[in-house]
C-alpha positions in Angstrom: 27.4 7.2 124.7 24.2 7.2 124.2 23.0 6.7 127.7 25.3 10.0 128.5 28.4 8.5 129.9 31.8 10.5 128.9 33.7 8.3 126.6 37.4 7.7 126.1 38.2 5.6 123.3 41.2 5.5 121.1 40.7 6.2 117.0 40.3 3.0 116.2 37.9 2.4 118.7 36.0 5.1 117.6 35.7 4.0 113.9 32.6 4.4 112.1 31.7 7.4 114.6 31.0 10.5 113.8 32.6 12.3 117.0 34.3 15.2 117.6 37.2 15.3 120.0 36.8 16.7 123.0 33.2 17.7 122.4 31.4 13.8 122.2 34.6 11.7 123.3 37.4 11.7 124.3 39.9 10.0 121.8 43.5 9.0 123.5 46.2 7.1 121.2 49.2 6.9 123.0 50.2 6.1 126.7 50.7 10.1 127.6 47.1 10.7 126.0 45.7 8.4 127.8 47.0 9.8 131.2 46.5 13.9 130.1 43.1 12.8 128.7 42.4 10.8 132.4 43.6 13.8 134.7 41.7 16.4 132.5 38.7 14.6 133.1 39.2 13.8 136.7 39.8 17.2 137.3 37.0 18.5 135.4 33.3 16.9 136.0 31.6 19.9 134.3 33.6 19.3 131.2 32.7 14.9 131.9 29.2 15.8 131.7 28.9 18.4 129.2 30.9 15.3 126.6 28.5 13.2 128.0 25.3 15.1 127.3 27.2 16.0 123.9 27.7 12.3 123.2 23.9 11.1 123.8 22.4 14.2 121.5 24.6 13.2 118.9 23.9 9.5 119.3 20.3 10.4 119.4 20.3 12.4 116.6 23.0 10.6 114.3 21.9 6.9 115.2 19.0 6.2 117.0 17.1 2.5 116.0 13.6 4.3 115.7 15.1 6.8 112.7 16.0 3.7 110.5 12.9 1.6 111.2 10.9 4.8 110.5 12.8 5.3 107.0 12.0 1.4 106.5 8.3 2.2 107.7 7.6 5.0 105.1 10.2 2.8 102.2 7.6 -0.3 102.7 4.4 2.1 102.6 5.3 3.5 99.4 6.3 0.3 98.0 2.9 -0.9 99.4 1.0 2.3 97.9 2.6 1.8 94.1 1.9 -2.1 94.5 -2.0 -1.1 95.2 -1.9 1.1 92.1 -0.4 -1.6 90.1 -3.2 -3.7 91.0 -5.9 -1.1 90.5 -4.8 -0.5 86.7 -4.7 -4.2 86.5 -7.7 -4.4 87.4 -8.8 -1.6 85.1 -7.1 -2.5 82.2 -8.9 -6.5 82.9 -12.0 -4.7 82.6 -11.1 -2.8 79.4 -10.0 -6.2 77.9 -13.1 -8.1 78.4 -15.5 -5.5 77.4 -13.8 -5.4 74.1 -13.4 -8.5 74.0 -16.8 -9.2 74.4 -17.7 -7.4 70.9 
């Protein structure tokens, strides 16, 4: 799909998806499906590469690699940033501590 091949999959095979039939895929569950689905395509190459097109947008928008390593990018820097505050108030209350402990 994501390379922007037309695909025809059943339900199942299709879990976990989200697709829309006849707009991303091409979902067939029974023998006769299968066959309408395979002449309907065969006989239609605009409609093959408009699902196809369809399918890699959606892929590209819905599950691209680079979108969850950037939400684990920006996760790890704000974990990072509160860590460095942690240790600048540490670091500030040490301070605090000596000096009145120096008294």
């Amino acid at each position: 799909m994501n390379i922007g091949r037309c695909v025809l999959s059943t339900s199942i095979g299709a879990e976990g998806i989200n697709y829309t039939d006849k707009e991303n895929i091409v979902i067939a569950n029974t023998k006769q499906e299968w066959i309408d689905a395979l002449n309907m395509l065969k006989n239609n190459y605009t409609k093959v590469v408009e699902i196809g097109n369809n399918a890699s947008a959606m892929v590209q928008q819905n599950y691209k690699q680079n979108t969850y390593a950037d939400k684990l990018i920006k996760f790890i820097k704000e974990i990072h940033k509160c860590i460095l505050y942690c240790h600048f108030y540490f670091y500030i209350y040490s301070i605090v501590l000596l000096y009145i402990l120096s008294f």
